[in-house]
C-alpha positions as CSV (number, residue, x, y, z in Angstrom):
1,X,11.4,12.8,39.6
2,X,10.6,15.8,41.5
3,X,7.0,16.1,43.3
4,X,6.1,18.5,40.8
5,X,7.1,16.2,37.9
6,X,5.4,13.3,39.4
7,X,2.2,15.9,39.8
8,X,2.2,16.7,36.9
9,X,2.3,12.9,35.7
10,X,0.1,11.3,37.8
11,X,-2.8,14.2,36.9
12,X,-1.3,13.4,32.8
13,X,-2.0,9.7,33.3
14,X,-5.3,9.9,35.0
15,X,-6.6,11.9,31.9
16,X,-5.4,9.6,29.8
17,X,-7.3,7.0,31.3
18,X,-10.3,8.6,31.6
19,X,-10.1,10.0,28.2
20,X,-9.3,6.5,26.7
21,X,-11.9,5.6,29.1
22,X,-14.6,7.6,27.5
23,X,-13.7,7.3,23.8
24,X,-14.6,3.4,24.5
25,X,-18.3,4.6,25.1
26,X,-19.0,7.5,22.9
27,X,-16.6,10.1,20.6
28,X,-15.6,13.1,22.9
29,X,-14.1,16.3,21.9
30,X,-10.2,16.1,21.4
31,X,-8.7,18.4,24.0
32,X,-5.1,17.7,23.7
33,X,-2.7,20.1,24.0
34,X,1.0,19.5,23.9
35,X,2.9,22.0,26.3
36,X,5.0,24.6,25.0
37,X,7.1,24.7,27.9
38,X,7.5,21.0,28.5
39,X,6.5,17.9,28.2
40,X,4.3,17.5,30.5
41,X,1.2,16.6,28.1
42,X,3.0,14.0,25.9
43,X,1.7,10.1,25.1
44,X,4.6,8.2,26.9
45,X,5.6,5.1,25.0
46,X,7.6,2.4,24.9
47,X,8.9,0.1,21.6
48,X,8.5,-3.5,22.6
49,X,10.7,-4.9,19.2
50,X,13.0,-2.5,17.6
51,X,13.8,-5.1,14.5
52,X,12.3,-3.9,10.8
53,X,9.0,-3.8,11.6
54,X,9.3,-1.9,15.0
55,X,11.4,0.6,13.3
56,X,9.3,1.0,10.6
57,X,6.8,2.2,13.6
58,X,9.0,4.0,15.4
59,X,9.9,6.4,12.3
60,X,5.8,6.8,11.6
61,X,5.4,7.9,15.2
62,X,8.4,10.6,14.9
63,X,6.1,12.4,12.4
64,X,3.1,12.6,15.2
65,X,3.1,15.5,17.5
66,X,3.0,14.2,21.3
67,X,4.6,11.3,21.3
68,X,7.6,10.6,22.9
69,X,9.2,7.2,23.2
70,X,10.2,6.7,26.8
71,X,11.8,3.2,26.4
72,X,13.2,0.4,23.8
73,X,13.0,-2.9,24.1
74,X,14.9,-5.7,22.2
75,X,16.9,-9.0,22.7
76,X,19.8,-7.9,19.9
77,X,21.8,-5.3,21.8
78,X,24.4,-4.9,19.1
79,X,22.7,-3.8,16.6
80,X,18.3,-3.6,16.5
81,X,18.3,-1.6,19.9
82,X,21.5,0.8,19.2
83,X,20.1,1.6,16.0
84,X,16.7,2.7,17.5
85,X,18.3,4.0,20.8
86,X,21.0,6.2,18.6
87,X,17.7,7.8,16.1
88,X,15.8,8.0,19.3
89,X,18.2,10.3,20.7
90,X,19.2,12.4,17.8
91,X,15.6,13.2,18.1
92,X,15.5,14.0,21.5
93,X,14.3,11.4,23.0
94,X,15.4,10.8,26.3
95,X,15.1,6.8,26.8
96,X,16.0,4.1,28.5
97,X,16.9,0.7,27.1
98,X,16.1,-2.9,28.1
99,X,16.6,-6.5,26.7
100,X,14.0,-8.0,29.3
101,X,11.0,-6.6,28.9
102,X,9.5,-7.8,32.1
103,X,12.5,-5.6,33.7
104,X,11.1,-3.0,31.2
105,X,7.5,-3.1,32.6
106,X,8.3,-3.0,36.6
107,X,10.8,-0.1,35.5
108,X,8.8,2.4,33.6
109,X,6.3,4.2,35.7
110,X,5.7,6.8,33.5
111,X,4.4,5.1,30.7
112,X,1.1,5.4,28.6
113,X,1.4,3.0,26.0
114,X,3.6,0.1,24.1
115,X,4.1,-0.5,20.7
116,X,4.6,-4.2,20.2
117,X,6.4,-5.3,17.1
118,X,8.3,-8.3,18.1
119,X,7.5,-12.0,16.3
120,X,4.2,-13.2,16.5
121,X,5.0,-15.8,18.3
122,X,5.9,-13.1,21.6
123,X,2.8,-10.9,20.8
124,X,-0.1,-12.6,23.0
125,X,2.7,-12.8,26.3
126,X,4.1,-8.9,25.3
127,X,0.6,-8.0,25.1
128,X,-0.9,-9.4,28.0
129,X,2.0,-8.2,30.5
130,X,2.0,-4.7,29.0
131,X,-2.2,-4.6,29.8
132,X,-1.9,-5.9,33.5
133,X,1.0,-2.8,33.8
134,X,-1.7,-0.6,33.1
135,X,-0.9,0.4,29.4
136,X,-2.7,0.8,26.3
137,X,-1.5,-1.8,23.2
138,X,-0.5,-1.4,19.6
139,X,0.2,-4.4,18.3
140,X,1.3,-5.9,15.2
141,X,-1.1,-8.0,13.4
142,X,-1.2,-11.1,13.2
143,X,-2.4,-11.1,16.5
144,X,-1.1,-14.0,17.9
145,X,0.3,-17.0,15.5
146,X,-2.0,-19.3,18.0
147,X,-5.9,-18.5,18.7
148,X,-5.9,-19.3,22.0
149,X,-3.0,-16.3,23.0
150,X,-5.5,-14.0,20.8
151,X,-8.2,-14.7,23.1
152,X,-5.9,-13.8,26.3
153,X,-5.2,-10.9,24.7
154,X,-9.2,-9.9,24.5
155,X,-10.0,-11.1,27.2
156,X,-7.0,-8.9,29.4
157,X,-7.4,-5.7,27.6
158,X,-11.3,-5.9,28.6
159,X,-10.3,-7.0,32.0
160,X,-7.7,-3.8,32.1
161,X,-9.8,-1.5,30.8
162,X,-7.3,-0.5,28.3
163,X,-7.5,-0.1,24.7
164,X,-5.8,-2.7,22.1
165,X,-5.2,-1.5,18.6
166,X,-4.4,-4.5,16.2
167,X,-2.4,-3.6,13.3
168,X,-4.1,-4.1,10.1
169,X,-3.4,-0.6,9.2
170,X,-5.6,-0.6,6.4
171,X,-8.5,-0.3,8.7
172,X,-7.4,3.7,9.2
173,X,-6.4,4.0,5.3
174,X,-8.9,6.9,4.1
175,X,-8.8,5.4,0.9
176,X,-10.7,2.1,2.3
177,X,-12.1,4.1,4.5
178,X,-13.7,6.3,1.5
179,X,-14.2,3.4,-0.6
180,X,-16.3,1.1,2.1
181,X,-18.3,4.0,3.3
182,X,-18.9,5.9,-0.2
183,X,-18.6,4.0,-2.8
184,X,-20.0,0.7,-1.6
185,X,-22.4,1.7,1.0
186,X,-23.3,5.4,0.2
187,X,-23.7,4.9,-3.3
188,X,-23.7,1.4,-4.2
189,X,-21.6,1.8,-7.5
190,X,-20.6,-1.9,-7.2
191,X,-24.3,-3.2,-6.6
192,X,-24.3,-6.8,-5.4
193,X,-20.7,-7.8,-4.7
194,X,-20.3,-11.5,-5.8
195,X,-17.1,-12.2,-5.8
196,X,-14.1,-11.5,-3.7
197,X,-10.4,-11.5,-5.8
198,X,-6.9,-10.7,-3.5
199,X,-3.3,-11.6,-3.6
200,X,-0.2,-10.6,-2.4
201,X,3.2,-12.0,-4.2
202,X,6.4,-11.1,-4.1
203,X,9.9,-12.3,-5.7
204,X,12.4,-15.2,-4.1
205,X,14.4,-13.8,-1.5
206,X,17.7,-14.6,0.3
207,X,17.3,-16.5,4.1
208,X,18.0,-12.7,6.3
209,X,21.5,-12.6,7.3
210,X,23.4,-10.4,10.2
211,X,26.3,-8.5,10.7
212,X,29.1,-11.6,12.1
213,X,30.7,-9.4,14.3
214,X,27.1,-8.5,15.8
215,X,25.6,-11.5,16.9
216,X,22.9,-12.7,20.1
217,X,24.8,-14.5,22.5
218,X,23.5,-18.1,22.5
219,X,22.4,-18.0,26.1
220,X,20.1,-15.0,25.0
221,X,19.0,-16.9,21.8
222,X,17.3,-19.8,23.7
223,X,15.7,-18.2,26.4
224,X,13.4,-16.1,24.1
225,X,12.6,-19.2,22.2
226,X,15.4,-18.7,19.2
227,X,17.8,-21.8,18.6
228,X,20.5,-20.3,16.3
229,X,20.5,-16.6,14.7
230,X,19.4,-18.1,11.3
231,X,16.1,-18.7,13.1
232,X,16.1,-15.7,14.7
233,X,16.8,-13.7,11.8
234,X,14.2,-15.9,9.4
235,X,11.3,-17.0,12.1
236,X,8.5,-15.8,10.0
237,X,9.3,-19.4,8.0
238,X,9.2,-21.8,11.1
239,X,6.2,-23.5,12.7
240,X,5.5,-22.2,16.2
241,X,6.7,-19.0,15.8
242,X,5.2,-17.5,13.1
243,X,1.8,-18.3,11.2
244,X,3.5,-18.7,7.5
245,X,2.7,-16.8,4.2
246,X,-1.5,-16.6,4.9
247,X,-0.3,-14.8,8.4
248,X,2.5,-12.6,7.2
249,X,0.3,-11.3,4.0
250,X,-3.0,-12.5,3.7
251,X,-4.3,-11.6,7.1
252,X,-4.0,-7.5,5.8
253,X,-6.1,-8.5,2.9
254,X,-8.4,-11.1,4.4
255,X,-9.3,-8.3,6.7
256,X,-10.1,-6.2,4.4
257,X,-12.9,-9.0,2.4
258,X,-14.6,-9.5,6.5
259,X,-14.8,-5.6,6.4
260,X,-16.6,-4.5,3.0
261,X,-18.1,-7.6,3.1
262,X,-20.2,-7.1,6.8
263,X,-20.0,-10.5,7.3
264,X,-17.8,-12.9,8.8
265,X,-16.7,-16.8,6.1
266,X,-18.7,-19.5,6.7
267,X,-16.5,-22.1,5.1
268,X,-12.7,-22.4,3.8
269,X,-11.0,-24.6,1.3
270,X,-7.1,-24.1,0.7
271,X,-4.0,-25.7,-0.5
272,X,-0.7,-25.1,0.6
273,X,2.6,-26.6,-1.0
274,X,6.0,-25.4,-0.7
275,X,7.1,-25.3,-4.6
276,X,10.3,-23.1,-4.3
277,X,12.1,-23.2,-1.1
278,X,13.8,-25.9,0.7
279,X,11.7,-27.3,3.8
280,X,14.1,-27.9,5.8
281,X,14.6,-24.3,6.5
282,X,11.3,-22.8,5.3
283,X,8.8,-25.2,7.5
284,X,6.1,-23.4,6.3
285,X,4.6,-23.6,2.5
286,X,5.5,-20.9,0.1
287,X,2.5,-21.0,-1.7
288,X,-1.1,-20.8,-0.6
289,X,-4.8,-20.5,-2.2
290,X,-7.5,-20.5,-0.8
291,X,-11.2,-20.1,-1.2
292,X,-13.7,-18.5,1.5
293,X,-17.6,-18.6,0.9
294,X,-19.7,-15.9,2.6
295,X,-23.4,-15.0,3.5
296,X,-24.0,-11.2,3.3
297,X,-26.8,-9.2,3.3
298,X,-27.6,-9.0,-0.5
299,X,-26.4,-12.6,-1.5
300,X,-23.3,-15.1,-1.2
301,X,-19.9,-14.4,-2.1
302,X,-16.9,-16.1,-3.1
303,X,-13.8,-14.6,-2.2
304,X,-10.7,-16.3,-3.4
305,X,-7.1,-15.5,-2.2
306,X,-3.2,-16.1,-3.1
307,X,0.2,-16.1,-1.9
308,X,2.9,-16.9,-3.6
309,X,6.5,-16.0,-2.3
310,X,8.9,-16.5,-5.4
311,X,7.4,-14.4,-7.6
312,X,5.8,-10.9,-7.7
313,X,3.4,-11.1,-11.2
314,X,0.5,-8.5,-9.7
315,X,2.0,-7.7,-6.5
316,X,-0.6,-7.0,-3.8
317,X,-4.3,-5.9,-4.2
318,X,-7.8,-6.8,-3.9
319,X,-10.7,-6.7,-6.2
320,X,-14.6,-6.4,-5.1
321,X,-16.9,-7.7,-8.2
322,X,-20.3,-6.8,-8.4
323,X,-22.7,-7.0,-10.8
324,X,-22.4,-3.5,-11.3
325,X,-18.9,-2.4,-11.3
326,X,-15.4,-4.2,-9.5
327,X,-13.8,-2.2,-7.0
328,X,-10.1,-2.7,-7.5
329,X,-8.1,-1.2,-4.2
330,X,-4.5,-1.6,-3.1
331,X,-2.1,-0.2,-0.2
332,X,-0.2,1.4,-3.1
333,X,-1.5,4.5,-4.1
334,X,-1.2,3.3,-7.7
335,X,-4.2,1.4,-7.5
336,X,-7.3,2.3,-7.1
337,X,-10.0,2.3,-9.8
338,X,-13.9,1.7,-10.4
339,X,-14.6,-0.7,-13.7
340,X,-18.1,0.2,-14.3
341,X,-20.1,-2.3,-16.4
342,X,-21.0,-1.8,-19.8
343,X,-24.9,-2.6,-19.3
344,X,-24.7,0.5,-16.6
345,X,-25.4,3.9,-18.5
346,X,-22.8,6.4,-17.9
347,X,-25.3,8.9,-16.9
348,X,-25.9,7.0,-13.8
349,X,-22.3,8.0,-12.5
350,X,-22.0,11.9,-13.8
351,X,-23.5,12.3,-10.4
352,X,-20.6,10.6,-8.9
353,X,-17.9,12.2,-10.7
354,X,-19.1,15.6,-10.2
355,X,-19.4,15.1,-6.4
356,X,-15.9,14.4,-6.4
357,X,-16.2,10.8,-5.6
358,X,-14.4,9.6,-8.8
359,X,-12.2,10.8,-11.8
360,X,-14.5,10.3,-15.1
361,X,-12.3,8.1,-17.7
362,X,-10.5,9.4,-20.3
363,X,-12.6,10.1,-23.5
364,X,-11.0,7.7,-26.8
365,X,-11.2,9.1,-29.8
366,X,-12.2,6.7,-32.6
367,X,-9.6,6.6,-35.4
368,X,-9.5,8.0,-38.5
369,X,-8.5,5.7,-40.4
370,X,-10.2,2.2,-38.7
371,X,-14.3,1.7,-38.1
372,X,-15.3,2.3,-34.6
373,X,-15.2,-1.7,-32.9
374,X,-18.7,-2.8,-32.3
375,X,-19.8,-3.2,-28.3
376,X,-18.5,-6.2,-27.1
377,X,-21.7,-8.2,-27.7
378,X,-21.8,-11.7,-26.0
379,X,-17.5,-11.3,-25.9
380,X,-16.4,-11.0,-22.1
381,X,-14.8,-7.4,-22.1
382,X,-11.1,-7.4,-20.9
383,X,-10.9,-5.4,-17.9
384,X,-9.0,-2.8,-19.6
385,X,-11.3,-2.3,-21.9
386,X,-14.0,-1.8,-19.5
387,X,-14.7,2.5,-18.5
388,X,-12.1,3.3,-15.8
389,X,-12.9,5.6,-13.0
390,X,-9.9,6.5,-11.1
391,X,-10.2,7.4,-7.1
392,X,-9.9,10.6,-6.5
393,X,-8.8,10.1,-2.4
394,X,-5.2,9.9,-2.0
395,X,-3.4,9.0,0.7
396,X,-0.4,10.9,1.4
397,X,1.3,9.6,4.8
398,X,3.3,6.5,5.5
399,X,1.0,3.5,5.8
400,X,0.8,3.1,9.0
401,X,-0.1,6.7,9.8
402,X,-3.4,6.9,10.3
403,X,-3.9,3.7,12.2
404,X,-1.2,4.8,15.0
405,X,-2.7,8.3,15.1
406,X,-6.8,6.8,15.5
407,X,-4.4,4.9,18.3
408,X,-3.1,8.2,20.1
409,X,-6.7,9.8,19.5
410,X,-8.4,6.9,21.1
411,X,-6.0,7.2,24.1
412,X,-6.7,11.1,24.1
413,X,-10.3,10.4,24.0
414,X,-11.6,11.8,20.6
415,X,-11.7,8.3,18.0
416,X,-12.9,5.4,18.5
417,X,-10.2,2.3,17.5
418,X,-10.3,1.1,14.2
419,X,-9.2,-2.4,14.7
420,X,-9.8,-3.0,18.2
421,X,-9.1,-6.4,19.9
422,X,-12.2,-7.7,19.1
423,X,-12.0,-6.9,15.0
424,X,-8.1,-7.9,15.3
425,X,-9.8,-11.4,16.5
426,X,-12.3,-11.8,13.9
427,X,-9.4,-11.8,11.4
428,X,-7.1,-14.2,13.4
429,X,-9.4,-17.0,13.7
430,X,-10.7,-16.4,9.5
431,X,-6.7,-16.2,8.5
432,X,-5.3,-19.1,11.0
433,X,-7.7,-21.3,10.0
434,X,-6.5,-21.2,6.2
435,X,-3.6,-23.7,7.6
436,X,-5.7,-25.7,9.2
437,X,-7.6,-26.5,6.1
438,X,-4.4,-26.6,4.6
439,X,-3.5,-30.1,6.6
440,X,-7.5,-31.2,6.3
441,X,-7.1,-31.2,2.8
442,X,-10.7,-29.9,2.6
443,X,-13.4,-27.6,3.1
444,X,-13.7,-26.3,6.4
445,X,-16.9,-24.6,8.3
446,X,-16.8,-22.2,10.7
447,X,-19.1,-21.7,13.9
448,X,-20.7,-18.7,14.6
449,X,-19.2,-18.8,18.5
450,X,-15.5,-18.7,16.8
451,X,-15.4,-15.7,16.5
452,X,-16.9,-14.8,19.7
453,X,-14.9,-13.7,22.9
């Protein structure tokens, strides 16, 4: 690097950090620019885990102006980092690529920021290295599969001074976003939420496989905690290195109920079985329910929650029931409706609707030929049956978008995070200890100091 190029980057970095600096205190105006005539005024970052995940965050960030990707990181040479390095530089990337990421770290002086996607079991250590270098953190939710590597990770990035986005995307979504902040703050439409509804399942699937001719050298395998490429391939199944199915899925959703909720569970009851798989190569249950109780402003709630991993009836949503309307919300863009109750008058929501907030339902003509149905009277309505009000906010970029941009603007200085490290906590210690009560076999309480830092 010339002295003019390391100019240049030094004065780039030390904006950065004030910027990032600032936007932890109070919003400041964006004032990035990205040079016309270089690069000069890009977000320098490197991809700590190239695997699906990584790549999944890698293409996302290739649709953001001023980032470049400075570095790739990954343990399977042959075919995780050659795919990334080879996109990487198609797009003009220029890059460098390491297996070690400690190497990766001393090497890369010109870095701004990692993007950690590697198994949870690697995120608190990949997290807490990348800080003390002097870098802001994504990283991918679950936080850590083990509370105590969470708290390292607080702890450092407040230590550092450097900002550490957790990634529950969903927290950036502006169709949550719109629903928390409109729908059940602004205007209340779902009056005293009572009861809390999520799930996430999803069809049987094959143990993940790899190209024979491609494999990790054994050596390589064990000394970042993998015993064969099975379990390399499939850790998300095995104790110790991931969390199981409550981690992988629920934590998204569980997030979400702490969030529109205010509030943080006081107690948990769950069972977990495996009912599908064989345990001796899924160590973790396939199925899980469980059942959180919550204090909130207006009332208790009960939130209830499932996982099931062999079959997809429902796929993934959550459902907010009050006793004036349910909220039903999902990551797909094909759900998202209002039920409004039958005792509310529809007059109450024309205001709504014509503010944009909603899509009025569909007006049914009676037939011609068949009396008009009576109300349902003391029947329970079936939720179809109930007046559907369609959301009218879309969301129209990959899902993990927003939540890398509000990253990038928090390191420029104009947003705050959305899921900082603290949140990202918060969630870890109300999804981990699902498994917990799990092997209690009963209802667990939380302290108030758990989720403190």
């Amino acid at each position: 690097m010339d002295d003019q190029k390391a100019d240049r980057s030094i004065d780039r970095r030390r904006f950065l950090h004030s910027a990032a600096a600032g936007a932890g205190v109070a919003l400041v105006p964006a004032v990035w620019t990205q040079a016309s005539d270089d690069k000069a005024d890009d977000i320098n970052v490197a991809l700590l885990g190239a695997g699906v995940q990584g790549q999944v965050l890698m293409n996302t960030c290739l649709k953001i102006p001023g980032v470049r990707f400075k570095a790739v990181c990954d343990i399977w040479t042959a075919f995780n980092q050659k795919r990334v390095s080879r996109i990487l530089t198609a797009y003009r990337h220029e890059h460098n690529v390491y297996v070690d990421f400690k190497e990766m770290l001393d090497k890369e002086k010109d870095l701004d920021a990692v993007i950690i996607a590697t198994p949870d079991f690697w995120h608190a250590e990949h997290t807490v290295a990348s800080l003390k270098a002097g870098l802001h953190v994504y990283c991918e939710k679950e936080m850590s599969n083990t509370l105590e590597g969470a708290r390292k990770m607080v702890l450092t990035a407040k230590r550092a001074g450097k900002l550490l986005q957790i990634g529950h995307q969903r927290r950036s979504n502006p169709r949550y976003i719109f629903c928390y902040e409109n729908l059940i703050k602004g205007a209340r439409l779902l009056g005293q939420i009572i009861a809390v509804n999520g799930q996430w399942n999803r069809s049987a699937r094959e143990p993940l496989g790899w190209p024979k001719n491609a494999p990790i050298e054994q050596a390589t395998l064990e000394k970042y905690g993998y015993e064969s490429m099975h379990h390399f391939r499939n850790w998300r199944w095995y104790r110790g290195l991931g969390g199981g199915p409550i981690v992988d899925l629920g934590s998204h959703q569980i997030d979400v109920y702490n969030w529109f909720l205010d509030a943080l569970p006081k107690t948990v009851t769950a069972s977990g079985r495996t009912n599908y798989y064989d345990k001796k190569t899924h160590e973790w249950y396939d199925t899980v329910m469980a059942i959180y109780e919550y204090a909130t402003a207006l009332g208790p709630v009960s939130a209830y929650y499932q996982t099931v991993s062999a079959n997809s009836s429902g796929g993934y949503f959550e459902t907010f029931m009050g006793d004036e309307a349910t909220l039903l919300i999902s990551e797909s863009t094909q759900i998202g409706e209002v039920y409004r109750e039958p005792r509310i008058a529809p007059d109450l929501w024309t205001k709504w609707v014509n503010m944009g907030y909603l899509k009025a339902p569909r007006q049914i003509t009676p037939s011609k030929h068949k009396p008009a149905l009576p109300m349902y009277g003391d029947e329970t309505p079936p939720p179809f049956k109930l007046p559907r009000y369609k959301l009218t906010v879309q969301m129209d970029k990959p899902y993990h978008q927003p939540h890398l941009e509000n990253f990038f603007e928090a390191i420029r200085g104009g947003a705050r995070l959305t899921c900082p490290a603290e949140v990202g906590y918060e969630t870890a210690v109300a999804v981990l200890k699902v498994n917990d009560a799990v092997e209690a076999a009963r209802k667990l309480e939380f302290q108030p100091d758990e989720f403190a830092v």
